[in-house]
C-alpha positions as CSV (number, residue, x, y, z in Angstrom):
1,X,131.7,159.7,152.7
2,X,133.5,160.4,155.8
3,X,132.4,157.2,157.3
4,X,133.3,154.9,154.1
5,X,136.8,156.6,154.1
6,X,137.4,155.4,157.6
7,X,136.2,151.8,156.8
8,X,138.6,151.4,153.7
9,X,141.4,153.2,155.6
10,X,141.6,155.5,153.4
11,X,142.6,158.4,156.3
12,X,145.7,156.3,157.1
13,X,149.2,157.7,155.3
14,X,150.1,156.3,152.2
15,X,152.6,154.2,153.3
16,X,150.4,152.7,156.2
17,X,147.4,152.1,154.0
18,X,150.3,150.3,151.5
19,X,151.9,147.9,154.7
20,X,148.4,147.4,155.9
21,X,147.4,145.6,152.5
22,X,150.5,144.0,151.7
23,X,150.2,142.5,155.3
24,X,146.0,141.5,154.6
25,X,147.8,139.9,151.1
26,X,149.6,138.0,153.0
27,X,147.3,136.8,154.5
28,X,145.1,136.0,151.9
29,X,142.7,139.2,152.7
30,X,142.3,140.8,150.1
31,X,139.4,142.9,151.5
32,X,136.0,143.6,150.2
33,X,134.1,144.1,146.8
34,X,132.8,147.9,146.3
35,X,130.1,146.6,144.6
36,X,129.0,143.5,144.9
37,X,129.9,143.4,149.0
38,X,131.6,139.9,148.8
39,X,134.5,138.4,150.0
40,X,137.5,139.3,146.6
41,X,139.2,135.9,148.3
42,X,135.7,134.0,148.1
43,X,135.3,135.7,144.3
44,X,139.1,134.8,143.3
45,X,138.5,131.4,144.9
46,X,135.3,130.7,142.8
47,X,136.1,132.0,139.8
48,X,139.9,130.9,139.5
49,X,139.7,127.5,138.4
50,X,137.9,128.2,135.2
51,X,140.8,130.8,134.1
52,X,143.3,128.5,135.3
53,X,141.6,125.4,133.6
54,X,141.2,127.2,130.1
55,X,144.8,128.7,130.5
56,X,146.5,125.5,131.3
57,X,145.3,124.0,128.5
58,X,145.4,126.0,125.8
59,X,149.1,126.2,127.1
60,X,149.2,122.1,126.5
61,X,147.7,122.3,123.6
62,X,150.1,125.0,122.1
63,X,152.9,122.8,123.4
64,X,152.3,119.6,122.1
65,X,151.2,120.9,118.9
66,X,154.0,123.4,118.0
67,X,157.1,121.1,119.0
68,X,156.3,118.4,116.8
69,X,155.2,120.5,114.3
70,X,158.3,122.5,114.7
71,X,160.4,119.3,114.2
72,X,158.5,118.2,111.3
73,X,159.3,121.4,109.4
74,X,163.0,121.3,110.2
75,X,163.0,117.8,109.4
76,X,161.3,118.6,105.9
77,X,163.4,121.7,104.8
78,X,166.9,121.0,106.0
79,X,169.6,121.6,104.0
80,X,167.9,124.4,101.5
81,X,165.6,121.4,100.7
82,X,161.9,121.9,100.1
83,X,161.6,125.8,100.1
84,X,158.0,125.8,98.7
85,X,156.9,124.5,102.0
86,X,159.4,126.4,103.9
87,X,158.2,129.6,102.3
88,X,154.1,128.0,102.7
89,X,155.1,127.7,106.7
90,X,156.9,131.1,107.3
91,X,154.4,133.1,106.0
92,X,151.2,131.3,107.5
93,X,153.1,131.3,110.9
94,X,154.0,134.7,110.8
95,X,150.6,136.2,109.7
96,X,148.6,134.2,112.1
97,X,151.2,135.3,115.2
98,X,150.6,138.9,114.2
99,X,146.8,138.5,114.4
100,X,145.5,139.8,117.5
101,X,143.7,137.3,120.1
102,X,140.3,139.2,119.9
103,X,140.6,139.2,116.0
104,X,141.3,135.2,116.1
105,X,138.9,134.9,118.9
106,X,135.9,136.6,116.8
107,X,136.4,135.1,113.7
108,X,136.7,131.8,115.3
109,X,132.6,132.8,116.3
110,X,131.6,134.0,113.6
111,X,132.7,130.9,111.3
112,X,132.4,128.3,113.5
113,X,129.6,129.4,115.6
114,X,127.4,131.5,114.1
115,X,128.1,130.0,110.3
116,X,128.0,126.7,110.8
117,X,127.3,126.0,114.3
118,X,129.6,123.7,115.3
119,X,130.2,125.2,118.4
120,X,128.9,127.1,121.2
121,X,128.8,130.6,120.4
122,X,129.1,131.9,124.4
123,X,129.3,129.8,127.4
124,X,130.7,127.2,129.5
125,X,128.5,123.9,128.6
126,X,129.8,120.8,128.2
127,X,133.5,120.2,126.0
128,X,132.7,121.5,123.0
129,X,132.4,125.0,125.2
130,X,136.3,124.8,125.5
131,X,137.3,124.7,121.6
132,X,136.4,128.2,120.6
133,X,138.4,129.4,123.1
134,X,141.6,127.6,123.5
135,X,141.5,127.8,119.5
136,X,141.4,131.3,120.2
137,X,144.3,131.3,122.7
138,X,146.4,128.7,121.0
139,X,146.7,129.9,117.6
140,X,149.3,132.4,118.1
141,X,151.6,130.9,120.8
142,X,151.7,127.5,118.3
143,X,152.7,129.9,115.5
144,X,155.3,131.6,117.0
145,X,156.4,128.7,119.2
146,X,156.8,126.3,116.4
147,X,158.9,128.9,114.2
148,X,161.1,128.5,116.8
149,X,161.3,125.0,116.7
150,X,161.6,124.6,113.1
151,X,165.1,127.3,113.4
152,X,166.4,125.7,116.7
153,X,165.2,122.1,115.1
154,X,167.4,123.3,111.9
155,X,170.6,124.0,113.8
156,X,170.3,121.0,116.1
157,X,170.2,118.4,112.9
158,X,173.4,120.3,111.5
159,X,175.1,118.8,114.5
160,X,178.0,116.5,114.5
161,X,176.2,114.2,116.7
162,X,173.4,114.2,114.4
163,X,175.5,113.4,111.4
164,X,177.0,110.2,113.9
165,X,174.1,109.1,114.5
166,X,172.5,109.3,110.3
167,X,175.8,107.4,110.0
168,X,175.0,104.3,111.9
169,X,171.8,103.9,110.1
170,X,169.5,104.8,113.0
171,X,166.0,104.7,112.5
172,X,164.6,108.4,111.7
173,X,162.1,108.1,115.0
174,X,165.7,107.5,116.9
175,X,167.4,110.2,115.3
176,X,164.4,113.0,115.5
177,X,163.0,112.1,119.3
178,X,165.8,110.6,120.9
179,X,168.9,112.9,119.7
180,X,166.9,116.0,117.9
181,X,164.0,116.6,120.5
182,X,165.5,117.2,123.5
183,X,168.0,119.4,122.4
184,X,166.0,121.3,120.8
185,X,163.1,122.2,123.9
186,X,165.7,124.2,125.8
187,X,164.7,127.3,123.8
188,X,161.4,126.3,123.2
189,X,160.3,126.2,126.9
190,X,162.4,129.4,127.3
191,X,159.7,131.2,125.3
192,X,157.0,129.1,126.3
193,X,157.8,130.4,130.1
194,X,157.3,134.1,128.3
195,X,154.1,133.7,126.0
196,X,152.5,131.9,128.4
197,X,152.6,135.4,130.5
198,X,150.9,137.1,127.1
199,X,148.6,134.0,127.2
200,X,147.1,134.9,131.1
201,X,146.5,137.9,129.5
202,X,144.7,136.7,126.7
203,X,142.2,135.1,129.0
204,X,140.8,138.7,129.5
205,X,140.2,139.4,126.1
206,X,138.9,135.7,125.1
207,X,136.5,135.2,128.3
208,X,134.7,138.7,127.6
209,X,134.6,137.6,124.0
210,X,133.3,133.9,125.1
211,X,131.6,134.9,127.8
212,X,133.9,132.5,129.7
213,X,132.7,132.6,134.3
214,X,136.6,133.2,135.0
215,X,139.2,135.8,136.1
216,X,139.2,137.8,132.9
217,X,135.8,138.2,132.7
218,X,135.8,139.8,136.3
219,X,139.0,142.1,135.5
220,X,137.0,143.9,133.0
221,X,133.7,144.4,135.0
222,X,136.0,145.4,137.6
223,X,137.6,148.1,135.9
224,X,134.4,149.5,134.4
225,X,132.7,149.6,138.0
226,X,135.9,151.1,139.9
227,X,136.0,148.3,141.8
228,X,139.4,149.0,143.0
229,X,139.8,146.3,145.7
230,X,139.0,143.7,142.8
231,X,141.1,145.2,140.5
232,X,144.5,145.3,142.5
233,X,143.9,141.2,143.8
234,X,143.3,139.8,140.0
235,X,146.8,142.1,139.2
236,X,148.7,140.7,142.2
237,X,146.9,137.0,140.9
238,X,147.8,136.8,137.1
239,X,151.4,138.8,138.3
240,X,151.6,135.4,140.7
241,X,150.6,132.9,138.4
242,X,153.3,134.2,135.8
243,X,156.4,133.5,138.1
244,X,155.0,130.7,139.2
245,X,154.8,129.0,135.9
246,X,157.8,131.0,135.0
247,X,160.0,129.4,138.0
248,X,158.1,126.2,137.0
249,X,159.6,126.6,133.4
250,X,163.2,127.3,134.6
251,X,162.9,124.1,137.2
252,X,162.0,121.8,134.0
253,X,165.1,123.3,132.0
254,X,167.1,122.1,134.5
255,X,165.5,118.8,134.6
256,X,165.9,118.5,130.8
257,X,169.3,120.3,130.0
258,X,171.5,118.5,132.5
259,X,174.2,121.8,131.7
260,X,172.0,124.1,133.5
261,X,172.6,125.2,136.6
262,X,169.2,126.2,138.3
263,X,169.5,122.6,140.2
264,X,173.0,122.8,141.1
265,X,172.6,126.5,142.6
């Protein structure tokens, strides 16, 4: 014992065993597993790209589904018009963003998998492998995502410029993409930037549930084995990757909203 507290440096002070990581982080040490005995770098660096992969696109996906589908709805009820499918949209959105990932995530495998074998029921194997689980990831961000599209989409088409532009007869695709759109992604990738941080963290529910060779899956084993070395690298990793894609996010509103001033700063 006495040996294996010297080797972790665990007879250092607090606040030299705390700069002495911080320092190996830097570096990109970020030491050994307890119970497997590998490299966490070589272990982060294997198993990354499948989190990252499965992340990145159910991000995508959750995107380029619920902005257009955001615009459609504000496009079909504006004006108090249409409240049958207003009412139809607000309630399925809202029930299926309250559902927990793991619920969507099991469901998705017991109907599609084990029902009526579509898919996969476990595993990464091929493309169809992905479905279950980016299903299971983007279900909830396009819900709440597109909700606020459809209420951002709404005040957007009450603009003057809006009511210009209906007045010179342009085509609705001019109208809707050209003038609506962009004005209305401002807010959208706002949130984006902050589900996509309860998204990562949906990975550690969905891979355990898929069985998915990623980060999330090793989080969990981690924490059930004490692997405490493990633990604090994947934490310091998904904390990274969050203001990453958040900075990422706020560099792309600047891009697209030419009144913001993250460029200009």
């Amino acid at each position: 014992v006495a040996e294996r507290k010297a080797a972790l440096g665990l007879d250092d002070p607090l606040l030299t065993q705390y700069v002495d990581y911080v320092r190996n982080v830097l570096h990109g040490d970020f030491g050994t597993s307890l119970t497997s005995g590998e490299n966490v770098t070589d272990i982060i660096r294997d198993r990354g790209p499948s989190t990252l992969k499965l992340g990145g696109i159910a991000f995508l996906v959750a995107l380029f589904v619920a902005v257009p589908l955001g615009v459609l709805m504000a496009a079909l009820t504006r004006d108090g018009r249409r409240r049958g499918i207003e009412l139809g949209f607000t309630a399925t959105t809202g029930t299926v963003a309250a559902i927990p990932t793991f619920l969507i995530s099991v469901a998705l495998v017991y109907l599609l998998a084990v029902t009526f074998h579509v898919f996969p029921v476990a595993g990464r194997s091929g493309v169809s492998s992905y479905v279950l689980p980016i299903a299971a990831l983007a279900l909830a961000p396009i819900a709440s995502l597109s909700r606020i599209v459809r209420v951002e989409g709404l005040r957007v088409l009450e603009q003057d410029y809006i009511r210009t532009a209906r007045g010179k007869r342009l085509p609705a695709r001019i109208v809707y993409v050209r003038h609506a759109l962009p004005n209305t992604l401002t807010p959208t990738l706002t949130l984006a930037g902050l589900l996509l941080g309860a998204l990562l963290a949906g990975t550690v529910l969905v891979e355990n549930i898929f069985a998915w060779p990623g980060l999330g899956t090793t989080l969990v084993q981690s924490v059930a084995q004490q692997d405490y070395p493990t633990v604090q690298a994947l934490a310091v990793v998904f904390g990274t990757v969050i203001l990453v894609a958040n900075f990422a996010v706020d560099i792309a509103l600047g891009a697209i909203d030419p009144r913001s001033t993250i460029l200009d700063s």
